[in-house]
Biopython code that builds the backbone (N, CA, C, O; Angstrom):
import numpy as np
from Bio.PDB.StructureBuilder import StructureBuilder

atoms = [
    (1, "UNK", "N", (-10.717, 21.524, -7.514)),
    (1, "UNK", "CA", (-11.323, 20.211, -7.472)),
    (1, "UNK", "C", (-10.584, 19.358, -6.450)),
    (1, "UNK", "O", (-9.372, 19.220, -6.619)),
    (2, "UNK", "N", (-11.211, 18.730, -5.336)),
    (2, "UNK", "CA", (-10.807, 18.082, -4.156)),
    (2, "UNK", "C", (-10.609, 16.582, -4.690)),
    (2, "UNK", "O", (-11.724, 16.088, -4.858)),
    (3, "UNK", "N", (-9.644, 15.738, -4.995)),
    (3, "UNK", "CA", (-9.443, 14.398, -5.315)),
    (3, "UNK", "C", (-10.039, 13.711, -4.142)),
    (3, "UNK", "O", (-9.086, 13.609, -3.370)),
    (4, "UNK", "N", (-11.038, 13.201, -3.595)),
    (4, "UNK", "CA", (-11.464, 12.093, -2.559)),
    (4, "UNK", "C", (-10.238, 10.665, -2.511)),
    (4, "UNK", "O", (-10.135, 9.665, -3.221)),
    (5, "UNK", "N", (-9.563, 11.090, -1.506)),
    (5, "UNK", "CA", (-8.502, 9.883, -1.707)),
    (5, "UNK", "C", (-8.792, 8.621, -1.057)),
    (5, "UNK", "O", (-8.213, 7.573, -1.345)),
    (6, "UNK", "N", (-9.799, 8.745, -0.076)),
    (6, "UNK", "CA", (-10.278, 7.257, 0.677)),
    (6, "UNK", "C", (-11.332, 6.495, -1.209)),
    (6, "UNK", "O", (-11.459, 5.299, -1.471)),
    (7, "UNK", "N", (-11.720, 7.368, -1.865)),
    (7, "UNK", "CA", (-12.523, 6.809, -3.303)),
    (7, "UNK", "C", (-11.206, 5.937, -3.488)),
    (7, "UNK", "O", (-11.188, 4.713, -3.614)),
    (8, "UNK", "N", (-9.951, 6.907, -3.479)),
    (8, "UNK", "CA", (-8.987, 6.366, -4.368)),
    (8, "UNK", "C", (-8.276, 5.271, -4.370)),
    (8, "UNK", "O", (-7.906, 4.376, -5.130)),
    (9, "UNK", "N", (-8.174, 5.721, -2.955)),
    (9, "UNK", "CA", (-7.462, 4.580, -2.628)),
    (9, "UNK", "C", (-7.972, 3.210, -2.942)),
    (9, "UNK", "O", (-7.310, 2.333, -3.496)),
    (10, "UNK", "N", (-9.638, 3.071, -2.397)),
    (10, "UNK", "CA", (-10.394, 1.758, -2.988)),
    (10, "UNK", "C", (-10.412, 1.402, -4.169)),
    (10, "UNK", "O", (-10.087, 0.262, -4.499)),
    (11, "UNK", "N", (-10.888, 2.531, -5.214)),
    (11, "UNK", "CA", (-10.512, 2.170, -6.607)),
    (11, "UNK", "C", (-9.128, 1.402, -6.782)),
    (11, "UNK", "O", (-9.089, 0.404, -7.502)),
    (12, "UNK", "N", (-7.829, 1.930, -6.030)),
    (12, "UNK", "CA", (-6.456, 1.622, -6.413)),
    (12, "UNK", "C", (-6.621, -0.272, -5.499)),
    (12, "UNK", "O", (-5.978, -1.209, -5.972)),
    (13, "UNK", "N", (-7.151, -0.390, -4.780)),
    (13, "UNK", "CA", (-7.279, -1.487, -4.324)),
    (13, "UNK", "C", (-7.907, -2.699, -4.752)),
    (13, "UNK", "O", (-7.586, -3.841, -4.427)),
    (14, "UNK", "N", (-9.085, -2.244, -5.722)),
    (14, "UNK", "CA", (-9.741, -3.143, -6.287)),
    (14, "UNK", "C", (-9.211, -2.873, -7.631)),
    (14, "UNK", "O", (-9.678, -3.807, -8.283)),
    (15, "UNK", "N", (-8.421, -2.055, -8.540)),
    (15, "UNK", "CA", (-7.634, -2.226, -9.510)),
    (15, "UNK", "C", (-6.424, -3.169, -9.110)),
    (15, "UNK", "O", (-6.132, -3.593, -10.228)),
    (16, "UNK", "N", (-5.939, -3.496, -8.635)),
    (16, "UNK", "CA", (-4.631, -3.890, -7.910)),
    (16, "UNK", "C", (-5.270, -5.511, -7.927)),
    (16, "UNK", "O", (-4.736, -6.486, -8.456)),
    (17, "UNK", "N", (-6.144, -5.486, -7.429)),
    (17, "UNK", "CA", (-6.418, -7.457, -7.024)),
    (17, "UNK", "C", (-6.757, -7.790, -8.049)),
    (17, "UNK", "O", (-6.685, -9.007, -8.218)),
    (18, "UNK", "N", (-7.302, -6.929, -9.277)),
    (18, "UNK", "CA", (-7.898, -7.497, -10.322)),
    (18, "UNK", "C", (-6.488, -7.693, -11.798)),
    (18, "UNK", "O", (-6.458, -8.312, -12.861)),
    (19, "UNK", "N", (-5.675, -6.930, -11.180)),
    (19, "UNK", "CA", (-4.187, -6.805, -11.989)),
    (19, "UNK", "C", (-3.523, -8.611, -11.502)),
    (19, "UNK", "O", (-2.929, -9.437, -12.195)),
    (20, "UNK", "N", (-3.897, -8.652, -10.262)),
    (20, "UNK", "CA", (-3.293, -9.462, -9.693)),
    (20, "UNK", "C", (-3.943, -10.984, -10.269)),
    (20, "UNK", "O", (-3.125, -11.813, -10.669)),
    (21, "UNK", "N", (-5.162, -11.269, -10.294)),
    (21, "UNK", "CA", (-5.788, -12.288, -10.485)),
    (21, "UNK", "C", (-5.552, -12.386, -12.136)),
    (21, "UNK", "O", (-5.106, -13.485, -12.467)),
    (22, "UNK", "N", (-5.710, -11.691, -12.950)),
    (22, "UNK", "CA", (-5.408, -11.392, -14.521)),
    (22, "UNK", "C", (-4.195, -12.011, -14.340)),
    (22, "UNK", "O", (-4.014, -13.143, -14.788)),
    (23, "UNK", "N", (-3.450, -11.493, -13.818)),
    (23, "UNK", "CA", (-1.674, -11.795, -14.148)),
    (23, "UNK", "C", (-1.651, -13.236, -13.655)),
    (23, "UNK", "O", (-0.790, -13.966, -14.146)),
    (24, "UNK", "N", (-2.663, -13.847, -12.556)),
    (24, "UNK", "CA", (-2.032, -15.467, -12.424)),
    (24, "UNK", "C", (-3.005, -16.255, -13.284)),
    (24, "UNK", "O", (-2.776, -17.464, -13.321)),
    (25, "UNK", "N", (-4.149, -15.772, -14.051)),
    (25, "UNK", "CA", (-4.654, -16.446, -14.831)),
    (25, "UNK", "C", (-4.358, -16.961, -16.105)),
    (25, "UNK", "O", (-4.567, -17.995, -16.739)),
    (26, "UNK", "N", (-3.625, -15.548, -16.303)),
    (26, "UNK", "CA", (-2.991, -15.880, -18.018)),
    (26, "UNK", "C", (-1.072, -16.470, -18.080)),
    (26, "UNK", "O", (-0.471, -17.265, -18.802)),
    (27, "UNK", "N", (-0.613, -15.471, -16.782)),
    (27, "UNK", "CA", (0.350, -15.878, -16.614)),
    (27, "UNK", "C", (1.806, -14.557, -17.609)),
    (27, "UNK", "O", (3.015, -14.671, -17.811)),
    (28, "UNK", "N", (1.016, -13.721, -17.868)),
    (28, "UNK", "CA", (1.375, -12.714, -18.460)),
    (28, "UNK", "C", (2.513, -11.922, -17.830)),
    (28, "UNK", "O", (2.215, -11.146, -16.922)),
    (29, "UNK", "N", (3.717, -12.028, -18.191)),
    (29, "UNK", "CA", (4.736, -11.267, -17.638)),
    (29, "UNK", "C", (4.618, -9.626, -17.310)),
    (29, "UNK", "O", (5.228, -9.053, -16.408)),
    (30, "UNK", "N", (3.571, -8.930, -18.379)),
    (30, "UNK", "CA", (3.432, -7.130, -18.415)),
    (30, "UNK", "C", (2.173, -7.316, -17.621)),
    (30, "UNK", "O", (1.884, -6.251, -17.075)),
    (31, "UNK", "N", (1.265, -8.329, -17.337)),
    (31, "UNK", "CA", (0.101, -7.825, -15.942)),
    (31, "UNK", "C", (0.983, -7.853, -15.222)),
    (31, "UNK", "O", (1.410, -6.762, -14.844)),
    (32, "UNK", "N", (1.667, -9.154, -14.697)),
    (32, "UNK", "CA", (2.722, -9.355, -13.211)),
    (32, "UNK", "C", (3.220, -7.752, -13.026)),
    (32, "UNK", "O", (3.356, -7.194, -11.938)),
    (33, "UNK", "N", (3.409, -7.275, -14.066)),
    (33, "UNK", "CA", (4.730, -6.033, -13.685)),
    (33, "UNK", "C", (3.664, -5.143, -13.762)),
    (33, "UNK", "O", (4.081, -4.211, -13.074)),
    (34, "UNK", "N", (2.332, -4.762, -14.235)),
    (34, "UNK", "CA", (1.619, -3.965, -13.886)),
    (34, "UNK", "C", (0.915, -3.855, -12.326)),
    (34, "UNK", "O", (0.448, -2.874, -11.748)),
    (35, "UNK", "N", (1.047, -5.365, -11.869)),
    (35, "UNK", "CA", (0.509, -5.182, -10.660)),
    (35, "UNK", "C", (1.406, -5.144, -9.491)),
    (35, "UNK", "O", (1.243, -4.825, -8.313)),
    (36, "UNK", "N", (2.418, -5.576, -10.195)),
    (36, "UNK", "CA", (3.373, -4.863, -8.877)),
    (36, "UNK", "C", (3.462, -3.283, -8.936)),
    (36, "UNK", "O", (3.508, -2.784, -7.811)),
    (37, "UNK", "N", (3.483, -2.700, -9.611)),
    (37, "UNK", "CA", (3.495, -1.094, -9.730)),
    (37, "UNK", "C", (2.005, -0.798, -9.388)),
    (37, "UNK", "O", (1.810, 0.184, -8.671)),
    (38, "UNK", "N", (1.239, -1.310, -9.685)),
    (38, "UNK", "CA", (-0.556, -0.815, -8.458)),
    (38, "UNK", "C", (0.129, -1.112, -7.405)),
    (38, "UNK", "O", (0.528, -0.091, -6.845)),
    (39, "UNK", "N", (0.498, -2.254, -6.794)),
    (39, "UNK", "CA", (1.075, -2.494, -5.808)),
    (39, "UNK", "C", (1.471, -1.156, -4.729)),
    (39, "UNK", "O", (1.068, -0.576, -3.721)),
    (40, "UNK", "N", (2.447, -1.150, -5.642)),
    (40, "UNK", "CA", (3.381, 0.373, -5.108)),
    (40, "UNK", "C", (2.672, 1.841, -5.091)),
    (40, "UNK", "O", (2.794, 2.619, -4.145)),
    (41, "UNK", "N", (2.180, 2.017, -5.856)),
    (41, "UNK", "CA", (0.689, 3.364, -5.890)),
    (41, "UNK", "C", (0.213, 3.081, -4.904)),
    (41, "UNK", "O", (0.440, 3.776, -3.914)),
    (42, "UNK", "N", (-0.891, 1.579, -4.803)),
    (42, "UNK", "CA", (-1.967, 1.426, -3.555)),
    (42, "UNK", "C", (-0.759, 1.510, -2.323)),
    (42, "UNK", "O", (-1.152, 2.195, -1.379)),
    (43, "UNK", "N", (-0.050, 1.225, -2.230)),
    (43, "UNK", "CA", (0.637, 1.196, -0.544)),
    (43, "UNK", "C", (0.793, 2.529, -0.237)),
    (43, "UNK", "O", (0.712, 2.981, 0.905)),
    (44, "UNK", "N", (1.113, 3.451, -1.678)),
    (44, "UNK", "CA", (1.517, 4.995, -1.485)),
    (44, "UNK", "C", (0.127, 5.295, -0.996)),
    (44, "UNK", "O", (0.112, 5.509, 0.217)),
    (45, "UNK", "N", (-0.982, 5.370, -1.552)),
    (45, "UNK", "CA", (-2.236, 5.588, -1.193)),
    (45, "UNK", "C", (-2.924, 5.391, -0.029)),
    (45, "UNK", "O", (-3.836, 6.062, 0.454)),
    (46, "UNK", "N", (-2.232, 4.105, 0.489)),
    (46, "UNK", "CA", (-2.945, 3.999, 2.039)),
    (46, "UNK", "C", (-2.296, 4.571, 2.823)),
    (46, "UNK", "O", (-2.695, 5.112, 3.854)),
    (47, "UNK", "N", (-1.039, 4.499, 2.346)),
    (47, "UNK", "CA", (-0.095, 4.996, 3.823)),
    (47, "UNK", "C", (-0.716, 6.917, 3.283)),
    (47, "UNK", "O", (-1.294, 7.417, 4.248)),
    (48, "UNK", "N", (-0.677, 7.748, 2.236)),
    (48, "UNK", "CA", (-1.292, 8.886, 2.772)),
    (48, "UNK", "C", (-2.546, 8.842, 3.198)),
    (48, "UNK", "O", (-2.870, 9.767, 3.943)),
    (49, "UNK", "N", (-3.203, 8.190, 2.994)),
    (49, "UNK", "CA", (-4.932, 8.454, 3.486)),
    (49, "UNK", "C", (-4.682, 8.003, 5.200)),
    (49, "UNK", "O", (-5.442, 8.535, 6.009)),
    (50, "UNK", "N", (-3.868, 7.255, 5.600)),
    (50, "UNK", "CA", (-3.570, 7.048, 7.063)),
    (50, "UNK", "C", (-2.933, 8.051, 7.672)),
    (50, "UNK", "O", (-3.369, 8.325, 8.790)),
    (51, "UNK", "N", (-1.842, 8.817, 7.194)),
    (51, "UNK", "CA", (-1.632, 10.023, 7.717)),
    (51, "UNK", "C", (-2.195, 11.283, 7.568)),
    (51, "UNK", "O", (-1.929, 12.305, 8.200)),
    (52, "UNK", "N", (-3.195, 11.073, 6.452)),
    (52, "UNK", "CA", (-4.632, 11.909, 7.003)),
    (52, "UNK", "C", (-5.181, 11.906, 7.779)),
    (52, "UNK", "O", (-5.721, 12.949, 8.147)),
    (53, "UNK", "N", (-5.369, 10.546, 8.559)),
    (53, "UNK", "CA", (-6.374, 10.860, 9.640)),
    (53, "UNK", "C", (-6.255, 11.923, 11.443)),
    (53, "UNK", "O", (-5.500, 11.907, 12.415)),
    (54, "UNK", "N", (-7.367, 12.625, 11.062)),
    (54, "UNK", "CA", (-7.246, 13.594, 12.663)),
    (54, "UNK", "C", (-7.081, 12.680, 13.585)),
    (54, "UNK", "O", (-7.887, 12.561, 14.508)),
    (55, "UNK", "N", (-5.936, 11.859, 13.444)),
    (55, "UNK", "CA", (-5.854, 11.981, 15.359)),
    (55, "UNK", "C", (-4.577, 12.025, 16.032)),
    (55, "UNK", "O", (-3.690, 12.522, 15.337)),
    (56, "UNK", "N", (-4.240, 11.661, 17.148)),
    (56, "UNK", "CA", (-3.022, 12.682, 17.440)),
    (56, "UNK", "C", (-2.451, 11.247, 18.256)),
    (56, "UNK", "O", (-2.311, 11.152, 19.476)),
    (57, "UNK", "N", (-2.173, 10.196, 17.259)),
    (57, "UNK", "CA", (-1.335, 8.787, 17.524)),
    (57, "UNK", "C", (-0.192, 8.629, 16.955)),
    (57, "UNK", "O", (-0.285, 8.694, 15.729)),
    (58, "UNK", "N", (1.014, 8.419, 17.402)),
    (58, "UNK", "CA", (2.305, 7.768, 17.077)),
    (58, "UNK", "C", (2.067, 6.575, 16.014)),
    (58, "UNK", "O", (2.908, 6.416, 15.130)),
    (59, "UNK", "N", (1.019, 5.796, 16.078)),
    (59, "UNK", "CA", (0.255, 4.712, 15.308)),
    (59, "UNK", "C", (-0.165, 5.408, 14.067)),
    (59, "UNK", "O", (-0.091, 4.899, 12.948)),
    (60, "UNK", "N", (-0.439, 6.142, 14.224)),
    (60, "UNK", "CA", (-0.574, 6.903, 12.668)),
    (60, "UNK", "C", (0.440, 6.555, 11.816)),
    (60, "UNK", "O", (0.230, 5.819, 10.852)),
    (61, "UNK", "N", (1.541, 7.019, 12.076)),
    (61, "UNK", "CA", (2.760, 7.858, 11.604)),
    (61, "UNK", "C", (3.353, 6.223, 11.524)),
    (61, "UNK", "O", (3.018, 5.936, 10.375)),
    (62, "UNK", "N", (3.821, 5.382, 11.903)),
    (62, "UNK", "CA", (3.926, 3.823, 12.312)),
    (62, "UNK", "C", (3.247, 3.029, 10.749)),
    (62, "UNK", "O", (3.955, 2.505, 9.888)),
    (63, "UNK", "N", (1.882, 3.120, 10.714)),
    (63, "UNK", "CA", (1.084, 2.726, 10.206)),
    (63, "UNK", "C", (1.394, 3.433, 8.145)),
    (63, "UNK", "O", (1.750, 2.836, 7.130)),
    (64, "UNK", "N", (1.074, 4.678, 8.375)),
    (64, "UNK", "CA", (1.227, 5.195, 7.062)),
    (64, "UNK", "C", (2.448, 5.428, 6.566)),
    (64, "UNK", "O", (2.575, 5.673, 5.366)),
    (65, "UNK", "N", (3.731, 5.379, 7.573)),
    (65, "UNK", "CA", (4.613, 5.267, 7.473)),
    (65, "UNK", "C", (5.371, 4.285, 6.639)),
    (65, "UNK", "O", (6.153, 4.471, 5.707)),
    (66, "UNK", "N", (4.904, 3.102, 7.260)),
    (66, "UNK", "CA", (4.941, 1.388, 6.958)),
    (66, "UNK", "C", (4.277, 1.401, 5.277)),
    (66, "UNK", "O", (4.859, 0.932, 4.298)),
    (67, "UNK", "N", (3.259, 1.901, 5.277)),
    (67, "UNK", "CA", (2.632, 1.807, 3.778)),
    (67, "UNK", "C", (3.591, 2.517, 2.513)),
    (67, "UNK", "O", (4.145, 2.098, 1.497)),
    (68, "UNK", "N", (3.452, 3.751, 3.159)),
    (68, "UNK", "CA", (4.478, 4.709, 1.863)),
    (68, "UNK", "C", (5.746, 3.834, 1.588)),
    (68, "UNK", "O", (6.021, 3.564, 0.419)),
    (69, "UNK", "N", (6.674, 3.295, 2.797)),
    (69, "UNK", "CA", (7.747, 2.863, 2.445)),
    (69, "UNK", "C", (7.772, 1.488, 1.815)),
    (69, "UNK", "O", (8.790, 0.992, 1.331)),
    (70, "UNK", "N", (6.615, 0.918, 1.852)),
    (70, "UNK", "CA", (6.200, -0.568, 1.190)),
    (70, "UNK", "C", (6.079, -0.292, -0.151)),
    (70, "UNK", "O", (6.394, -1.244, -0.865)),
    (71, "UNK", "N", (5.694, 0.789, -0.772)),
    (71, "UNK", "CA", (5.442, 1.299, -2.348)),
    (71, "UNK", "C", (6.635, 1.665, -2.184)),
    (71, "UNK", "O", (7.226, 0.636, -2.514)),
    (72, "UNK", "N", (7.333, 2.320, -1.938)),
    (72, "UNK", "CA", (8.398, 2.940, -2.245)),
    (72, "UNK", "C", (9.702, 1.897, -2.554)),
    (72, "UNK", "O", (10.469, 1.960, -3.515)),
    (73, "UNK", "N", (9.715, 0.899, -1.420)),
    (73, "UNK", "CA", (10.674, -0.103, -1.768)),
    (73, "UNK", "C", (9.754, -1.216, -3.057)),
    (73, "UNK", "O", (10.356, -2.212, -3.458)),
    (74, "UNK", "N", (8.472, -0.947, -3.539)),
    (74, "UNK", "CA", (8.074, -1.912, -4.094)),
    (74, "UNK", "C", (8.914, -1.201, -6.098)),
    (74, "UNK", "O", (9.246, -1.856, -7.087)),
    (75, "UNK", "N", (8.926, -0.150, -5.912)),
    (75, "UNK", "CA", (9.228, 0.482, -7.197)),
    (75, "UNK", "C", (11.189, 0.186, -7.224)),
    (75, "UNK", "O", (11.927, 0.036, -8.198)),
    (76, "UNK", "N", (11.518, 0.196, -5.710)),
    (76, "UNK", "CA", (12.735, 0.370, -5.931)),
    (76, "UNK", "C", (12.955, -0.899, -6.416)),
    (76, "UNK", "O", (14.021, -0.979, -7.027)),
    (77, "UNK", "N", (12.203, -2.105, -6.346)),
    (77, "UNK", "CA", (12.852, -3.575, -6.488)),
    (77, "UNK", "C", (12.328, -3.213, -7.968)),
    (77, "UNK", "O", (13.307, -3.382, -8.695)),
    (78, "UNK", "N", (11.281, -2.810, -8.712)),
    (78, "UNK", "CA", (11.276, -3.089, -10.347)),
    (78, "UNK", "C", (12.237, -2.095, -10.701)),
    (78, "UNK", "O", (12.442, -2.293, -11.899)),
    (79, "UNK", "N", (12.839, -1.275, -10.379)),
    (79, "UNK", "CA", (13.846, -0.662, -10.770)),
    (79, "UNK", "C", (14.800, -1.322, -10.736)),
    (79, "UNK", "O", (15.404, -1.506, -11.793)),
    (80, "UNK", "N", (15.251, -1.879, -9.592)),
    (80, "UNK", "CA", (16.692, -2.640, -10.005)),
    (80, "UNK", "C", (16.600, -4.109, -9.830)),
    (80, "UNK", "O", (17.607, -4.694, -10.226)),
    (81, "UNK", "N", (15.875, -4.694, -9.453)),
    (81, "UNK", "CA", (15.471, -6.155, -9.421)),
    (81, "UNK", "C", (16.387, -6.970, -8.246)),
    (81, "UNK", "O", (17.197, -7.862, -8.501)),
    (82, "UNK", "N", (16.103, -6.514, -7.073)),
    (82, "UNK", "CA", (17.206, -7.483, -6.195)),
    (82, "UNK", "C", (15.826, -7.497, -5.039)),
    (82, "UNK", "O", (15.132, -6.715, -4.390)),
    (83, "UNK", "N", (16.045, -9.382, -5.384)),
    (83, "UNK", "CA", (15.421, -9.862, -4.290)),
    (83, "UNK", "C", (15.181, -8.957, -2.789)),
    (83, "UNK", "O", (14.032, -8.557, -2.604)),
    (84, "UNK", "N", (15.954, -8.716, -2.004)),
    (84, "UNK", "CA", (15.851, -8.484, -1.061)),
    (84, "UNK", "C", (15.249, -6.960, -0.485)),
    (84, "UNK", "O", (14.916, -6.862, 0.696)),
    (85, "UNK", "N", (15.175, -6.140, -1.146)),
    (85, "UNK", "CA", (14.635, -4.773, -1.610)),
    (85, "UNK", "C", (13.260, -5.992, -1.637)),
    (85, "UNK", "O", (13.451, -6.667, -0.626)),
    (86, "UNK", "N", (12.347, -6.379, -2.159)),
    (86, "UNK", "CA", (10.938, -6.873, -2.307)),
    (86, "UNK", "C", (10.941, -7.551, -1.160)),
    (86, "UNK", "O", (9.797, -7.655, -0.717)),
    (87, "UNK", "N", (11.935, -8.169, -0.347)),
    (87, "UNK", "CA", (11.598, -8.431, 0.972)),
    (87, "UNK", "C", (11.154, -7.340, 1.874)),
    (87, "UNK", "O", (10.039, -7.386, 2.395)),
    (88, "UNK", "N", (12.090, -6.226, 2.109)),
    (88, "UNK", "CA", (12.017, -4.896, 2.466)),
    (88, "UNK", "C", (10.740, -4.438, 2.562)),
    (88, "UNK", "O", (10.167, -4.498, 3.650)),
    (89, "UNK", "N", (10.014, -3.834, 1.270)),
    (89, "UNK", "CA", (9.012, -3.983, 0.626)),
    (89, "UNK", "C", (7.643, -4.734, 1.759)),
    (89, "UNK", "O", (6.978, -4.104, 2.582)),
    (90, "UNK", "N", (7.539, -6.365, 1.413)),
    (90, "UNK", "CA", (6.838, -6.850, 2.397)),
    (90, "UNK", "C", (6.803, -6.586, 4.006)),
    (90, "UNK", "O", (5.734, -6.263, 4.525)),
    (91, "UNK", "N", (8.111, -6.743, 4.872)),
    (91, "UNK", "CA", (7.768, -5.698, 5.722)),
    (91, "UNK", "C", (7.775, -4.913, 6.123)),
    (91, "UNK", "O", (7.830, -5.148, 7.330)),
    (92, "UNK", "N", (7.750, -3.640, 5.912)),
    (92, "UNK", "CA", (7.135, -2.740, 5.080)),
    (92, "UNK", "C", (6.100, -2.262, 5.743)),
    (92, "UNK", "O", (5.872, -1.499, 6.682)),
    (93, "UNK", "N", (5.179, -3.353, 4.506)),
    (93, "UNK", "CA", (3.293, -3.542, 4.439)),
    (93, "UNK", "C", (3.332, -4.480, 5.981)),
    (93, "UNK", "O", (2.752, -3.991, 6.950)),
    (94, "UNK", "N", (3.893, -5.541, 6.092)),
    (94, "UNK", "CA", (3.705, -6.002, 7.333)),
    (94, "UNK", "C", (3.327, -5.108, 8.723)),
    (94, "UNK", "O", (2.452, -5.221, 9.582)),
    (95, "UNK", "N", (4.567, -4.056, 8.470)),
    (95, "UNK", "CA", (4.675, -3.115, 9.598)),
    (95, "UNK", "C", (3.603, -1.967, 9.522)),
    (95, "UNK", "O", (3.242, -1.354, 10.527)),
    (96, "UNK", "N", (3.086, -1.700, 8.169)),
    (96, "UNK", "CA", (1.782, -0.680, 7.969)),
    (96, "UNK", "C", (0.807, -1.199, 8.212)),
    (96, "UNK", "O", (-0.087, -0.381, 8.430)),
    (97, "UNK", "N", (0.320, -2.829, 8.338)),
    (97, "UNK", "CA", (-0.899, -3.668, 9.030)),
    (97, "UNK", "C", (-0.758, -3.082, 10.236)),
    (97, "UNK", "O", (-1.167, -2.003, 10.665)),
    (98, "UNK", "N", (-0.173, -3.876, 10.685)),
    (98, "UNK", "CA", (-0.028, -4.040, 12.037)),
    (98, "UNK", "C", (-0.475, -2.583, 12.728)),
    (98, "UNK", "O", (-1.405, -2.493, 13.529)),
    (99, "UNK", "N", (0.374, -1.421, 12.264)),
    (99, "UNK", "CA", (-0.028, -0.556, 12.859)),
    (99, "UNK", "C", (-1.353, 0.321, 12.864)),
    (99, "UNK", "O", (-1.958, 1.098, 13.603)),
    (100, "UNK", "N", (-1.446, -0.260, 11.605)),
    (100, "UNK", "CA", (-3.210, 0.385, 11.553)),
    (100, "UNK", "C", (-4.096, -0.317, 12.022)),
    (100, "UNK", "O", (-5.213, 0.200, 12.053)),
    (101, "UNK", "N", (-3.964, -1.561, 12.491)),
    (101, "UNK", "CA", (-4.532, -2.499, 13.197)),
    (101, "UNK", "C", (-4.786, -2.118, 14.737)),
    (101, "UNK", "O", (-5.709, -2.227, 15.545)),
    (102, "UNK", "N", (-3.608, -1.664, 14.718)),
    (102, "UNK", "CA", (-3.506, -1.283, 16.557)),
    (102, "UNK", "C", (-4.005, 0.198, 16.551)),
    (102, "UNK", "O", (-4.428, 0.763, 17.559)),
    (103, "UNK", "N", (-3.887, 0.933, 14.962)),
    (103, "UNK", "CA", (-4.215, 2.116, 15.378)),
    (103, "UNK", "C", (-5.921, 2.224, 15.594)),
    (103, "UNK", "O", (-6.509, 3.093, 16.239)),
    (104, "UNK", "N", (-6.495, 1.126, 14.888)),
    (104, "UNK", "CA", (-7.891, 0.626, 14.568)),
    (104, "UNK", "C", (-8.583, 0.682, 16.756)),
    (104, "UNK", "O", (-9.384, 1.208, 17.528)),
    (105, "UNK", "N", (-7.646, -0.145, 16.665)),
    (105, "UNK", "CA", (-8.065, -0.600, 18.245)),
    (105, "UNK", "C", (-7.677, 0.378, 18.902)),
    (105, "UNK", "O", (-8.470, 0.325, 19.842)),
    (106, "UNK", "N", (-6.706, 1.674, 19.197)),
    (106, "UNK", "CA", (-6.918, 2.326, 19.937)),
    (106, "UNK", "C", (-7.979, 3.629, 19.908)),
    (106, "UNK", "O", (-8.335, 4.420, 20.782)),
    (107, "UNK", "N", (-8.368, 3.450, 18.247)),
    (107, "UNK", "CA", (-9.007, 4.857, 18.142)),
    (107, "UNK", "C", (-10.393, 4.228, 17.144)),
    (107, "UNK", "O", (-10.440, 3.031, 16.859)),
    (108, "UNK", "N", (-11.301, 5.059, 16.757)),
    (108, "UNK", "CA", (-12.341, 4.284, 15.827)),
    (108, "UNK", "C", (-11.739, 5.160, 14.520)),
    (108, "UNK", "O", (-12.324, 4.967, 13.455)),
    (109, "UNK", "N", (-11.072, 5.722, 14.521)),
    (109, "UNK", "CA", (-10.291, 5.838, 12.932)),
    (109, "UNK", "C", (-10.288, 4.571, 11.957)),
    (109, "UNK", "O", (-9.828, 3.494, 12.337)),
    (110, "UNK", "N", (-10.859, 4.767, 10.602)),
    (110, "UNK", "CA", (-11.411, 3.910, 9.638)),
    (110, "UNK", "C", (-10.891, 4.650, 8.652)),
    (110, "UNK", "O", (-10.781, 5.603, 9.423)),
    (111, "UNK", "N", (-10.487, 5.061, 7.687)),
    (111, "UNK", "CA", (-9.689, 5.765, 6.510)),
    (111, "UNK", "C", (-10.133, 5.266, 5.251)),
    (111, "UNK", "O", (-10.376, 5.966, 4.268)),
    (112, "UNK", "N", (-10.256, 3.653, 5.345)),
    (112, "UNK", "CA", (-10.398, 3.006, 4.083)),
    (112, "UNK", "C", (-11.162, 2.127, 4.380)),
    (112, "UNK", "O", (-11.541, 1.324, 3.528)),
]
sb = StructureBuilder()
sb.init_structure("model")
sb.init_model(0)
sb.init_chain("A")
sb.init_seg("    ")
for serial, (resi, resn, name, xyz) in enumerate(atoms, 1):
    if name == "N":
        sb.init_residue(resn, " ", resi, " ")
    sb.init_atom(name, np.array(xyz, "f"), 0.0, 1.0, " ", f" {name:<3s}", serial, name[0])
structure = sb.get_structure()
C-alpha cells in the first residue's frame, strides 16, 4: 500500500491550522502543545515531499532541507523548552520558504 504523501502532507496542514485556531480560541494549554507537535510532523512532511521531487536542483535539498530541520528543532524545543531552539526552529521554516519559493521559480515543481 503506497501512502500518497502530497494527500498527507495537506491533511497534516489543514490539521495543524485547525489545532492552531482551537488552541487560540479556548486558550487550552494541551491544543497549544498539540499544535506545536503537528507543527513539527507538517514541516517533517513538507520538507520530505520536497525532496521527492524529480528534479535535479540544489533548491531542493535547501528547501526540504529547511523544512525537516524546522520539525526537528520544533520537537527539540518541546523536549527541553529553551527559547532559542524555537527560534532555530522558525528559521528553519524561514529558510524552507524561501527555498521552495525560488525552487517554485526556477522549475514548475509544485509538491503541495
Amino acid at each position: 500500500m503506497d501512502i500518497d504523501t502530497r494527500q498527507l502532507t495537506q491533511a497534516g496542514l489543514i490539521g495543524y491550522l485547525a489545532l492552531v485556531v482551537a488552541a487560540f480560541a479556548t486558550g487550552n494549554p494541551t491544543l497549544r502543545l498539540a499544535a506545536d507537535a503537528a507543527f513539527g510532523l507538517t514541516a517533517i512532511l513538507l520538507g520530505v515531499v520536497t525532496l521527492r521531487i524529480p528534479v535535479d536542483s540544489r533548491l531542493k535539498y535547501v528547501a526540504g532541507g529547511g523544512f525537516v530541520l524546522a520539525g526537528l528543532s520544533q520537537f527539540a524545543e518541546l523536549a527541553t523548552g529553551v527559547g532559542s531552539v524555537g527560534l532555530a526552529s522558525t528559521l528553519f521554516l524561514l529558510g524552507g520558504l524561501l527555498g521552495y519559493l525560488a525552487l517554485r521559480r526556477e522549475t514548475d515543481a509544485m509538491p503541495f
